[in-house]
C-alpha beads as a LAMMPS data file, in Angstrom:
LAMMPS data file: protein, C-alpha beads

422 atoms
421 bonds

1 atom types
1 bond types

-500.0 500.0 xlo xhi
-500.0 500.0 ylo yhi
-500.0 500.0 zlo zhi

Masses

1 110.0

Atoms # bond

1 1 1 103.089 -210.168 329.355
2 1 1 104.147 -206.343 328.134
3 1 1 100.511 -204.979 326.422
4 1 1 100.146 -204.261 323.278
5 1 1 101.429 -200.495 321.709
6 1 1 97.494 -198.932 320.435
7 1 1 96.754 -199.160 316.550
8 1 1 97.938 -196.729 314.838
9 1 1 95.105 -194.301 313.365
10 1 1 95.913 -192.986 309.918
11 1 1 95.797 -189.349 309.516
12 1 1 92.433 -188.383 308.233
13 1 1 92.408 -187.718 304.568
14 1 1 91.577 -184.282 303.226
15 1 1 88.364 -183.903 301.255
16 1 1 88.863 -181.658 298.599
17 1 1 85.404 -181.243 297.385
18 1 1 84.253 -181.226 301.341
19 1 1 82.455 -177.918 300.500
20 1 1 80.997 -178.935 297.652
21 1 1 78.790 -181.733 298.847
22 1 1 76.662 -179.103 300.185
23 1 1 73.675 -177.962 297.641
24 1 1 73.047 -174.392 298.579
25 1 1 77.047 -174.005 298.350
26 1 1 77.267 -175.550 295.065
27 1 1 74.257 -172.974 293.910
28 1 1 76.129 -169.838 295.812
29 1 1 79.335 -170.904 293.811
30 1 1 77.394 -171.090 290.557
31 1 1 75.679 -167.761 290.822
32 1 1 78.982 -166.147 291.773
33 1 1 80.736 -167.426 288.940
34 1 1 78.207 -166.098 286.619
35 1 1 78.077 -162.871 288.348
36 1 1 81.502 -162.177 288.112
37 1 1 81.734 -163.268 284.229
38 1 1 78.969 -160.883 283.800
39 1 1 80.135 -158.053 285.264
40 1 1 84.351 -158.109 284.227
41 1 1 82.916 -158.864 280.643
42 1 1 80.831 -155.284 281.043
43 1 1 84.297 -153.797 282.762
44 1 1 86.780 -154.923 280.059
45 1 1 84.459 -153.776 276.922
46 1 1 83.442 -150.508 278.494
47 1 1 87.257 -149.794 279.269
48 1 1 88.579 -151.113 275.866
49 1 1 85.945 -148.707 274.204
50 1 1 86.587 -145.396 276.405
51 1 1 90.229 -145.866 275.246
52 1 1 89.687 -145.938 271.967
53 1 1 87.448 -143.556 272.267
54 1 1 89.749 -140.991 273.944
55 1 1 92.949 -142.580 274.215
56 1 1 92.889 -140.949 277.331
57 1 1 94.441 -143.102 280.671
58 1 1 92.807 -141.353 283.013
59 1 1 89.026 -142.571 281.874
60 1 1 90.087 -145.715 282.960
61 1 1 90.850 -144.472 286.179
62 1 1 87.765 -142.898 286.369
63 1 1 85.595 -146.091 286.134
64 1 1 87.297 -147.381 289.087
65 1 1 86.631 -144.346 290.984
66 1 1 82.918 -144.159 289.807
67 1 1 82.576 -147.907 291.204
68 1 1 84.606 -147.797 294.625
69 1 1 83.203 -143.844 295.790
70 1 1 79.346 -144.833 295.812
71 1 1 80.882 -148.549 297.299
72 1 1 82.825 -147.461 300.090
73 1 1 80.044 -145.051 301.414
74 1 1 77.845 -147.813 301.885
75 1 1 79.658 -150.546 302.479
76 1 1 79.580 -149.980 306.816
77 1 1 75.385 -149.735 306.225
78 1 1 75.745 -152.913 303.948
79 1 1 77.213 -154.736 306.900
80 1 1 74.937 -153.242 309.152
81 1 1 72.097 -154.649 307.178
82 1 1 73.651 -157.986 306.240
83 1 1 73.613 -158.918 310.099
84 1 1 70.306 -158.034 310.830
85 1 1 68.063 -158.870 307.755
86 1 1 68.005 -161.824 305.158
87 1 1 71.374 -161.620 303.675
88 1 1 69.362 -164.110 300.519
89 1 1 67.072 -160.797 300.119
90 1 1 69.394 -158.407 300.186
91 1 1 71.539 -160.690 297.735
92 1 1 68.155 -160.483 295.051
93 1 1 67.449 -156.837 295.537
94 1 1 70.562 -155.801 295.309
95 1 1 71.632 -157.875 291.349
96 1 1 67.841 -156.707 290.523
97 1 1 69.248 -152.974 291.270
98 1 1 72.322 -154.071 288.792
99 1 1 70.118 -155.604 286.004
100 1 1 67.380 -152.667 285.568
101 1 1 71.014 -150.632 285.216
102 1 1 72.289 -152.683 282.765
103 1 1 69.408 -152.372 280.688
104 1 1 69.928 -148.701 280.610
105 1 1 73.673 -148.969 279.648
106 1 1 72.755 -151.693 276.984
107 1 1 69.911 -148.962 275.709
108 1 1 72.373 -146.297 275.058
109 1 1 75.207 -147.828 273.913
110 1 1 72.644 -148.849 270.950
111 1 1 73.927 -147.346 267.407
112 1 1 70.689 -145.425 266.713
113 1 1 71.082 -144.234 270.323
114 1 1 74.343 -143.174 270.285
115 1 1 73.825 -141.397 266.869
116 1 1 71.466 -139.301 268.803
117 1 1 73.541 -138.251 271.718
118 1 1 76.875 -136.297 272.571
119 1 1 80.349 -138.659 273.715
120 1 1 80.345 -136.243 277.116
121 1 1 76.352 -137.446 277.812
122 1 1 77.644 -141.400 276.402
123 1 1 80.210 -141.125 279.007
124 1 1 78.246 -139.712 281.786
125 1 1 75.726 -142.466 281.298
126 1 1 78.430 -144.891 281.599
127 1 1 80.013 -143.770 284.952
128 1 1 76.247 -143.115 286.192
129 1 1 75.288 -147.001 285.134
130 1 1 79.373 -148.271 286.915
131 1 1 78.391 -145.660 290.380
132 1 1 75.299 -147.863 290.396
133 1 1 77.351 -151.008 290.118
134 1 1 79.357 -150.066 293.276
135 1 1 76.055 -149.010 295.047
136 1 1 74.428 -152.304 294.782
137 1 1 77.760 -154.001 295.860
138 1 1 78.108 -151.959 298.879
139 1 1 74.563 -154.263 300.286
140 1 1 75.333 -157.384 297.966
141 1 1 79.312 -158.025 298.875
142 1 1 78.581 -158.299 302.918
143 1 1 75.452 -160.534 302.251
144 1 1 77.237 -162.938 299.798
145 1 1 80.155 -163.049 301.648
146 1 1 79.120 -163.495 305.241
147 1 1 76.443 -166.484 303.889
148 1 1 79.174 -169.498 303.011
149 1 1 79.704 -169.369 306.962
150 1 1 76.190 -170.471 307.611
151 1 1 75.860 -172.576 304.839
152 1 1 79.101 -175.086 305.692
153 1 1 80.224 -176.085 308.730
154 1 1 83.273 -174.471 310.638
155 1 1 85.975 -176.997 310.010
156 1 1 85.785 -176.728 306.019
157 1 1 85.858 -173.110 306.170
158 1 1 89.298 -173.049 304.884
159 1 1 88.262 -175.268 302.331
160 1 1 85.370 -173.401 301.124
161 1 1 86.562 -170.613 300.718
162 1 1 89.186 -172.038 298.488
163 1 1 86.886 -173.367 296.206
164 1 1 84.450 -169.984 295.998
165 1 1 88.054 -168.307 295.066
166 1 1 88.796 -170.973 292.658
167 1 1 84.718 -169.951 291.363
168 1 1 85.421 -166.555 291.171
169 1 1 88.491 -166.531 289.751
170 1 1 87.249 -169.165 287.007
171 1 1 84.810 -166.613 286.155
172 1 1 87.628 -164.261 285.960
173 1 1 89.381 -166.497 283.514
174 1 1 86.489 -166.576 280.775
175 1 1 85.353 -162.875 281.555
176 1 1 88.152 -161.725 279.990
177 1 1 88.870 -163.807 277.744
178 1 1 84.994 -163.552 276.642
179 1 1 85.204 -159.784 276.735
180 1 1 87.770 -159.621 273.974
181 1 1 86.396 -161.883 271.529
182 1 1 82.949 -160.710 271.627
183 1 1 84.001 -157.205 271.508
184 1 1 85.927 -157.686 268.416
185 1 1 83.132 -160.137 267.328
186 1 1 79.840 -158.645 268.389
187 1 1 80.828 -154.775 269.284
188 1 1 79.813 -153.151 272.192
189 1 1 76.322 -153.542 272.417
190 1 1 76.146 -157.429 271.328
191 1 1 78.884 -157.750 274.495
192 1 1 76.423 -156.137 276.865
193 1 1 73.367 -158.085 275.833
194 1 1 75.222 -161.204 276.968
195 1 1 76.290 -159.208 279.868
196 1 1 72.424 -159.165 280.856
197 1 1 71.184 -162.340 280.321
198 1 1 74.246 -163.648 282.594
199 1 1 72.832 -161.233 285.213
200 1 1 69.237 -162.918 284.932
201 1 1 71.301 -166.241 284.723
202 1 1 72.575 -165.579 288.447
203 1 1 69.664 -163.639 289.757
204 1 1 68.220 -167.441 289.045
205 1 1 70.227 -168.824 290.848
206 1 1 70.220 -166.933 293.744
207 1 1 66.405 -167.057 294.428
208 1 1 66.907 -171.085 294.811
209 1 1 68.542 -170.327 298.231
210 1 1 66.825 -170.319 301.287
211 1 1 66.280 -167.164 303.664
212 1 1 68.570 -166.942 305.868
213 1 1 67.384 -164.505 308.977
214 1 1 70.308 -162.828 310.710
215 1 1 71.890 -163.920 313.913
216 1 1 70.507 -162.478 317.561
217 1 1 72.720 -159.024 317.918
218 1 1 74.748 -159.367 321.125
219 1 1 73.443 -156.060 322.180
220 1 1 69.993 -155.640 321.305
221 1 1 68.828 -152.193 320.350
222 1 1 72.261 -150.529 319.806
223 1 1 72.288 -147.819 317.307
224 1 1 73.567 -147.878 313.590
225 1 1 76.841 -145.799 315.086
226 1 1 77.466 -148.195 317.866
227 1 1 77.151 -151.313 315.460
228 1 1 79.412 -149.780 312.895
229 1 1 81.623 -148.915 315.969
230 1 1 81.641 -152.534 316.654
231 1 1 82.509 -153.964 313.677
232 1 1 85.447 -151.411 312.900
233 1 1 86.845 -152.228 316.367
234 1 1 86.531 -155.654 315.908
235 1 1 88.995 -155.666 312.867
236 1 1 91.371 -153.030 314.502
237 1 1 91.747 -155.368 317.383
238 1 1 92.645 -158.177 315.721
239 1 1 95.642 -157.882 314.707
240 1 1 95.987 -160.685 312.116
241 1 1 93.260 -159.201 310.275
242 1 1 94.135 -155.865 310.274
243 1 1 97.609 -156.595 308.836
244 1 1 96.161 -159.366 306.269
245 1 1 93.577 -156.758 304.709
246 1 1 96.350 -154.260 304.906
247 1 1 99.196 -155.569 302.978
248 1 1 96.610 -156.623 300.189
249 1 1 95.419 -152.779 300.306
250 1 1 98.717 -151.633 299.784
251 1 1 99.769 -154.409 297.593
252 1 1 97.498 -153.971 295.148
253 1 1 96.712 -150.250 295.386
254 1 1 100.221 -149.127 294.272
255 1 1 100.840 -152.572 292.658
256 1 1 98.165 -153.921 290.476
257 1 1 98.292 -152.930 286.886
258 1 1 94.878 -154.725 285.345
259 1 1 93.237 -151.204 284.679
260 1 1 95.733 -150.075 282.244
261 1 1 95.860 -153.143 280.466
262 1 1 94.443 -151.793 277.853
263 1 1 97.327 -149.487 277.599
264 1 1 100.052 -152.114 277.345
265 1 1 97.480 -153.889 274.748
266 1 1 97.396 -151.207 272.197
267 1 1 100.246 -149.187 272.771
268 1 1 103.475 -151.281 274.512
269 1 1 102.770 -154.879 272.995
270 1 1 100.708 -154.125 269.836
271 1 1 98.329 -156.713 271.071
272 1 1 94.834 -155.181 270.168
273 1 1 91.157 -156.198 271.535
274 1 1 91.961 -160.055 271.838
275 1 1 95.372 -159.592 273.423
276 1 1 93.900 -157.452 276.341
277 1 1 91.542 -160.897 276.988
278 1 1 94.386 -162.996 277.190
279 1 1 96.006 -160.159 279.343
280 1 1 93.361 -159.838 281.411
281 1 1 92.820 -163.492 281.874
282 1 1 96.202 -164.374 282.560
283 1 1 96.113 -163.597 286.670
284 1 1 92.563 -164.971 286.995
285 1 1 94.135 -168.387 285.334
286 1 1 96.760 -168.366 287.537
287 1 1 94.873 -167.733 290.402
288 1 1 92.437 -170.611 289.997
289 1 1 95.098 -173.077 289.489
290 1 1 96.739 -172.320 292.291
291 1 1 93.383 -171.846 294.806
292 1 1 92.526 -175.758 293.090
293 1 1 95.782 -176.916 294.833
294 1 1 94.632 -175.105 297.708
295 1 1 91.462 -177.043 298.168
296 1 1 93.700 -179.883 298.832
297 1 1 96.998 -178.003 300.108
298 1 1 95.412 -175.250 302.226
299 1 1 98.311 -172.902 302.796
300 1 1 96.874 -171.812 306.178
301 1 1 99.476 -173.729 308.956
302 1 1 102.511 -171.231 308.543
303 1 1 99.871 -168.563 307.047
304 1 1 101.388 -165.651 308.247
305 1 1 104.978 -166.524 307.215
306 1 1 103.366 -167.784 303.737
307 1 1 101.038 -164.588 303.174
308 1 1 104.309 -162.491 303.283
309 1 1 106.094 -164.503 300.609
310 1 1 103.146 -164.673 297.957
311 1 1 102.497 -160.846 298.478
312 1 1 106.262 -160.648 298.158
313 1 1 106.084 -162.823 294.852
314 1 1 103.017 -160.312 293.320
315 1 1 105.691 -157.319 293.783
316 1 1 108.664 -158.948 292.192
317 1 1 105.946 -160.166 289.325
318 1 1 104.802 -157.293 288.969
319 1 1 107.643 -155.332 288.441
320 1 1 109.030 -157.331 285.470
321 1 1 106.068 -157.226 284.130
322 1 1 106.605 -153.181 283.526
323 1 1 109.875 -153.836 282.056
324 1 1 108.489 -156.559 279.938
325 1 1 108.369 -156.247 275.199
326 1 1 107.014 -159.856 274.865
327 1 1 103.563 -160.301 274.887
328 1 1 103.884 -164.015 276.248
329 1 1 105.913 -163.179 278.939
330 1 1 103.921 -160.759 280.286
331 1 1 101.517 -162.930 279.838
332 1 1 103.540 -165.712 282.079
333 1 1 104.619 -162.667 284.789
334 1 1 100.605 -162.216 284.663
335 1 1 99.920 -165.269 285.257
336 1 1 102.229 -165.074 287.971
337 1 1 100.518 -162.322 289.975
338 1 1 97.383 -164.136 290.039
339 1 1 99.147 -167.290 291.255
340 1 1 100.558 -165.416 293.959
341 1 1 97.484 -163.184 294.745
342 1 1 95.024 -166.219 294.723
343 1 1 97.476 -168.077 298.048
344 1 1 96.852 -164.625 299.766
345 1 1 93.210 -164.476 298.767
346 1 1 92.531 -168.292 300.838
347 1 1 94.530 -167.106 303.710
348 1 1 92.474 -163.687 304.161
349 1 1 89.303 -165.973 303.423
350 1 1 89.890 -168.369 305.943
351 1 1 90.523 -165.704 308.670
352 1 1 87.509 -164.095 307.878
353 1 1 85.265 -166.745 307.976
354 1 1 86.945 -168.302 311.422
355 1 1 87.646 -165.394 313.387
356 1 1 84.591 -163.041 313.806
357 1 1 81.467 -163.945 315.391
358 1 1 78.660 -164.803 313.979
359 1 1 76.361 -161.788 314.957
360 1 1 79.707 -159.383 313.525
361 1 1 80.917 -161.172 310.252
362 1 1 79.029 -159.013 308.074
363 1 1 80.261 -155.702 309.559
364 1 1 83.966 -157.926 309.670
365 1 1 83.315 -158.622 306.027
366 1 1 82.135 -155.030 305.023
367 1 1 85.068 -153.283 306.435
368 1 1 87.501 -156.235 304.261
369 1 1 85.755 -155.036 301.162
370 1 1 86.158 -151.896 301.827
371 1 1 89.843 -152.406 302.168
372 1 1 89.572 -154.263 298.872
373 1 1 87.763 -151.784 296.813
374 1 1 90.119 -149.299 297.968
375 1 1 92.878 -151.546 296.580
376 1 1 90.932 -152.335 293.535
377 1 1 89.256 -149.469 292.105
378 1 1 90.971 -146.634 294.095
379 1 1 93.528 -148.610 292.763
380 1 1 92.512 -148.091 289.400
381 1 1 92.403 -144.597 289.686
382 1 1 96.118 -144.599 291.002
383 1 1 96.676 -146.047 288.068
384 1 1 95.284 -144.002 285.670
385 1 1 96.411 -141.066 287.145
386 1 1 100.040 -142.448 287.698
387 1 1 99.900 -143.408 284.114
388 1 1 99.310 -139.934 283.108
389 1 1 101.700 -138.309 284.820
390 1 1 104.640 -140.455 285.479
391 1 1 104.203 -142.647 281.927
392 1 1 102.617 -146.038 281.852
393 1 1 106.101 -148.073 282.368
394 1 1 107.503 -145.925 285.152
395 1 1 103.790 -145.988 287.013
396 1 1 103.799 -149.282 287.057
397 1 1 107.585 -149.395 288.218
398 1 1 107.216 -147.375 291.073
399 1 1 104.095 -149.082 292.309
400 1 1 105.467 -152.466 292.383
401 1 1 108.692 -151.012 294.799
402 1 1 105.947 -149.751 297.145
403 1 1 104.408 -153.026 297.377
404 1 1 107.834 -154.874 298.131
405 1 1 108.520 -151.949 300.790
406 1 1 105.607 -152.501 302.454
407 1 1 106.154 -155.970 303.022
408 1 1 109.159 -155.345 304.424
409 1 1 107.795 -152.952 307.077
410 1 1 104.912 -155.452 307.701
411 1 1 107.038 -158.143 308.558
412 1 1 109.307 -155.705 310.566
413 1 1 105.754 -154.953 312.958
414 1 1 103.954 -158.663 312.865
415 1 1 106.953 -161.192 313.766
416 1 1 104.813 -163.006 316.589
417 1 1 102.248 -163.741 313.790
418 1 1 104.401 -166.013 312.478
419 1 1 103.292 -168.195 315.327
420 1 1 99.804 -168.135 314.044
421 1 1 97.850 -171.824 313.425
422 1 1 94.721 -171.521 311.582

Bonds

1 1 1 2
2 1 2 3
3 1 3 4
4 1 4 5
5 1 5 6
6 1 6 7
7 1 7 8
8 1 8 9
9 1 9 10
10 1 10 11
11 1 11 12
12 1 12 13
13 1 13 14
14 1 14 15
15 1 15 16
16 1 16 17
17 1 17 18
18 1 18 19
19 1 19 20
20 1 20 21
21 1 21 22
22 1 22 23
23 1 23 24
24 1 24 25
25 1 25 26
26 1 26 27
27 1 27 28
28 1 28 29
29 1 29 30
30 1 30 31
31 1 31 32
32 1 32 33
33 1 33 34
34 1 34 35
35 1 35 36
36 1 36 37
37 1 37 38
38 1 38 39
39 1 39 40
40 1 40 41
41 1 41 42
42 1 42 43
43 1 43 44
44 1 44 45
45 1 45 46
46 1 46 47
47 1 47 48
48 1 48 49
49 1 49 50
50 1 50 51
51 1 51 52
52 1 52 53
53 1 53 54
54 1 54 55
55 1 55 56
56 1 56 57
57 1 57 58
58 1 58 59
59 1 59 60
60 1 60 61
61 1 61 62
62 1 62 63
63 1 63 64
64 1 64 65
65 1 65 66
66 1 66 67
67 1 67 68
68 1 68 69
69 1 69 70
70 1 70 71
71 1 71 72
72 1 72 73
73 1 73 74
74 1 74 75
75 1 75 76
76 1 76 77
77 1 77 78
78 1 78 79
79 1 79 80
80 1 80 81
81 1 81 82
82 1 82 83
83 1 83 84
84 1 84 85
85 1 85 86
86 1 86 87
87 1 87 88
88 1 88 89
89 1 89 90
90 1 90 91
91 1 91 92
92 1 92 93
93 1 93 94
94 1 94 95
95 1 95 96
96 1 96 97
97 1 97 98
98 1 98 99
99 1 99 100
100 1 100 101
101 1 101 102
102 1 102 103
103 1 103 104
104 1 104 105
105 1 105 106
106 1 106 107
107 1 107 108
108 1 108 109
109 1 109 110
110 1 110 111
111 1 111 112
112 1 112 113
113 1 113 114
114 1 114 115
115 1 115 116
116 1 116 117
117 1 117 118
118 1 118 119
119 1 119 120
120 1 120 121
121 1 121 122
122 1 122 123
123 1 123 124
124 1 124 125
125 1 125 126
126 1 126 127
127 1 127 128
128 1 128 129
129 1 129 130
130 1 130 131
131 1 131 132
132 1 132 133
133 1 133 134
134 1 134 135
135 1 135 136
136 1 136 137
137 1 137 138
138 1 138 139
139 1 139 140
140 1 140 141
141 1 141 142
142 1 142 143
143 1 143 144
144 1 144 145
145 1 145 146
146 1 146 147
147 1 147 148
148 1 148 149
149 1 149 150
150 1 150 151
151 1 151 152
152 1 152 153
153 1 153 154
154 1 154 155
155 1 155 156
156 1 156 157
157 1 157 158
158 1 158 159
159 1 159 160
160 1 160 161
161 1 161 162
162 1 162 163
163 1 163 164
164 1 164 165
165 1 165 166
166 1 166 167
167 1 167 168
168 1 168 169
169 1 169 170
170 1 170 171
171 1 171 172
172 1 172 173
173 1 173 174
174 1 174 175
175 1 175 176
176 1 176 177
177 1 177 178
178 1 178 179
179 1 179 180
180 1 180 181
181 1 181 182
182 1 182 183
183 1 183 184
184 1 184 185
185 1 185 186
186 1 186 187
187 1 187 188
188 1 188 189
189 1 189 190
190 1 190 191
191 1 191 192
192 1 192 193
193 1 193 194
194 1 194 195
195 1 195 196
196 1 196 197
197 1 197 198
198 1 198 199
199 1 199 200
200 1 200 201
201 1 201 202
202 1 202 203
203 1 203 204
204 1 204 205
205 1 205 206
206 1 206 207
207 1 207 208
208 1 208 209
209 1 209 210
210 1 210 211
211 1 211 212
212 1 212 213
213 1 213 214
214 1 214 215
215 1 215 216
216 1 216 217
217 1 217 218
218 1 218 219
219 1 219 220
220 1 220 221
221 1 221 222
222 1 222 223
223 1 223 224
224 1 224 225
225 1 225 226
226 1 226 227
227 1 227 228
228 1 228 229
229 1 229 230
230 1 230 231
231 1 231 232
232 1 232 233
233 1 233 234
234 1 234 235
235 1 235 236
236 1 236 237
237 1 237 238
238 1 238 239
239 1 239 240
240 1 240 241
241 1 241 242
242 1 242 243
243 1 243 244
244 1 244 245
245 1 245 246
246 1 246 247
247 1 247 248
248 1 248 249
249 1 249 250
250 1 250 251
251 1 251 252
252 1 252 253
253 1 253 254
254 1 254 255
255 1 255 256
256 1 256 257
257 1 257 258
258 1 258 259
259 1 259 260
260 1 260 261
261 1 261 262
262 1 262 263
263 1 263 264
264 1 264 265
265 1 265 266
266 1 266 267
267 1 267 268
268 1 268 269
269 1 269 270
270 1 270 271
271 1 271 272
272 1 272 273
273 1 273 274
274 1 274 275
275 1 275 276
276 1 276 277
277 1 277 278
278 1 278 279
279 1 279 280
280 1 280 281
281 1 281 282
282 1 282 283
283 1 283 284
284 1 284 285
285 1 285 286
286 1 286 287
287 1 287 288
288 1 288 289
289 1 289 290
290 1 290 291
291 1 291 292
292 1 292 293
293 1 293 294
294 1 294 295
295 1 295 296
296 1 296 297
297 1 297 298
298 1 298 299
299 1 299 300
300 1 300 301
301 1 301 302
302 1 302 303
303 1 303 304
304 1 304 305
305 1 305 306
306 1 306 307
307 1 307 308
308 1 308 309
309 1 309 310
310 1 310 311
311 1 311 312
312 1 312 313
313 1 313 314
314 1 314 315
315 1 315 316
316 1 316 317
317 1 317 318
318 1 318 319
319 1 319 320
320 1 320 321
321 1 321 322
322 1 322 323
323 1 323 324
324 1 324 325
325 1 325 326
326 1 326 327
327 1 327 328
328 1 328 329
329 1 329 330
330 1 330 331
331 1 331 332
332 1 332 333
333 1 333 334
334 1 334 335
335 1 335 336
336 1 336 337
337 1 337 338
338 1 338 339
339 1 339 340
340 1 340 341
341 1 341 342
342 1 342 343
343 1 343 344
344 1 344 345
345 1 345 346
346 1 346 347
347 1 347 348
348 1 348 349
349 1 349 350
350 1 350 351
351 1 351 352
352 1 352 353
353 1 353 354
354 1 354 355
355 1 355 356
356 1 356 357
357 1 357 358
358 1 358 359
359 1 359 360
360 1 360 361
361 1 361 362
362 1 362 363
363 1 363 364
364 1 364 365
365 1 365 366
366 1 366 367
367 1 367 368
368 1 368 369
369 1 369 370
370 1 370 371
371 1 371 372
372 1 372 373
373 1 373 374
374 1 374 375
375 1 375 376
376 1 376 377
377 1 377 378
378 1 378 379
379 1 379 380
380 1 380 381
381 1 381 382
382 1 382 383
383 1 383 384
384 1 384 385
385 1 385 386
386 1 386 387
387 1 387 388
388 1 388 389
389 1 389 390
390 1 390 391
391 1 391 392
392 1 392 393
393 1 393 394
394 1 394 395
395 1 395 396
396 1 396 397
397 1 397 398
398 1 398 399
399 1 399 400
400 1 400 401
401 1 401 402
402 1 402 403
403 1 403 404
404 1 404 405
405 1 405 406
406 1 406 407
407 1 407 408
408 1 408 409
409 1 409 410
410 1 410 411
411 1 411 412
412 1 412 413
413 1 413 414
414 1 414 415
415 1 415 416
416 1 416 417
417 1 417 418
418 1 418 419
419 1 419 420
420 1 420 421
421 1 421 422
């Protein structure tokens, strides 16, 4: 008698809230998304003001800068500190540094104060209160970051860090969108006072988690050179990082146009205060749509060959979005960017969080955000500066064709990535 063929096991079934099931995850999630509403509704406000303030593009590229100089010379430290202390403690000192300057910026952006004081000291105070921003970042990013790999297990990685980019780009969505309306509502100083108590809301938050003491060093005793050293080599090594972090440096250094926004909202479309927060919040909606199909799609089993594409997508976006009159179809082409940032954004997530070691992710993760603030507010700065001197159309013209020639040298150099399972 011929045996049996064996039952037939259905495929498991993805979770899509697997991540979420976990408490402390659900409370990191929460404290990020207030966090980040908190601090784009500060960014958009302060840059919509300094505009129409100077009309001047290249103040806008100066917040970036103030933000990403004081960042990126502590960022190596930060993940230096992140893997040998209590990345929750770090977490609480560093938003407590960001509140007590957020009180100061909310103090002199007061009518009776600013009555009292010159626009170059206003401004000063400004860029002093953004350079403190980046400071605190440069400890808080590696902490935060690093944590959602000891707080999940490894084989939902992919999924968790879909749903903390769906989180953060949901706060994204209503920063924004918040920003405008309150600043044409409220003013200034009305915006900021919400920006504060959303600070308190996530410092809150944050305290509910539990300490989490760093992993045993694999060499004990090694200097803060050597374990810089390490981490650096351990992302020029790996090749798969290196090139992911790279092509989003590039891409949205030369290619991302959110900092002179405000440009194309009061000068190119006519759009004023609220169009900038439906400008603004146009990639961020985008992007969480797209991460939301993620959590059940994860676009991580051809990732290299799928990374290219999407990065590929943000350039072509991008690029009609210069050449662009309508206001809603920039709006779409915006939306667009974010959609096709946000697939990049799991990928690079996913490799972070599977790929280093535990006693290394948060050098791993400080050296990604450096490459990230470099792309973001250095990228800002481009901007501004770009703006200035080549007009805000052409600027953004010419950095969308660098973006679409990197990827094509990229792919030219990585071809046996596209072998790559995560």
């Amino acid at each position: 008698m011929p045996e049996s063929a064996p039952p037939q096991t259905a495929a498991p079934r993805r979770d899509a809230l697997a991540a979420l099931r976990y408490a402390e995850f659900r409370n990191v999630l929460a404290g990020v998304f207030l966090f980040t509403i908190a601090v784009l509704v500060q960014e958009v406000a302060l840059g919509y003001e300094l505009y129409t303030l100077t009309r001047d593009p290249l103040v806008l590229g100066l917040l970036g800068l103030a933000e990403a100089v004081p960042f990126i010379a502590l960022a190596l430290f930060g993940g230096h500190v992140a893997d040998r202390y209590d990345r929750r403690r770090i977490m609480l000192l560093a938003l407590s540094f960001v509140l007590c300057s957020s009180v100061v910026l909310l103090w002199v952006t007061l009518p009776q104060t600013r009555a009292r004081i010159a626009q170059s000291t206003l401004l000063a105070t400004i860029y002093g209160v953004i350079a403190a921003l980046g400071l605190a970042r440069g400890f808080f990013s590696p902490a935060a970051s690093s944590l959602t790999a000891f707080i999940v297990p490894r084989e939902i990685y992919g999924n968790a860090s879909a749903w903390r980019s769906a989180c953060w780009q949901a706060g994204a969505i209503l920063g924004p969108l918040c920003a405008g309306f309150l600043y044409a509502a409220a003013g200034l100083t009305g915006t900021l006072a919400l920006v504060l108590a959303l600070m308190l809301a996530a410092l809150l938050l944050f305290r509910g988690l539990r300490p989490r003491p760093p992993a045993p060093a694999a060499t004990p005793g090694e200097s803060l050179r050597q374990s810089v050293r390490q981490g650096i080599g351990f992302v020029f090594g790996n090749r798969i990082i290196l090139y992911s972090i790279s092509l989003d440096l590039f891409s949205v250094l030369f290619g991302g146009v959110v900092a002179i926004l405000p440009i194309f909202a009061a000068d190119i479309l006519h759009a004023g205060a609220e169009g900038l927060g439906v400008l603004r919040a146009a990639p961020s909606l985008g992007a969480m749509l797209t991460i939301l199909a993620c959590t059940r799609h994860p676009p991580t089993r051809h990732a290299w060959r799928n990374l290219l594409v999407v990065v590929t997508g943000f350039g072509v976006a991008t690029l009609l979005f210069a050449l662009s009159r309508s206001f809603w179809l920039s709006v779409l082409l915006l939306f667009l960017t974010g959609a096709f940032d946000s697939v990049s954004v799991v990928i690079r997530g996913t490799i972070l969080q599977m790929l280093p070691p535990d006693h290394l992710r948060g050098r791993v993760v400080s050296v990604n955000s450096i490459f990230v603030t470099v792309s973001n507010e250095l990228g800002a700065f481009e901007s501004g500066v770009a703006a200035r001197l080549m007009g805000t159309v052409p600027s953004v013209v010419f950095g969308a064709s660098i973006t679409l020639i990197t990827v094509l040298y990229v792919w030219r150099r990585s071809k046996e990535l596209f072998a790559v399972r995560l």
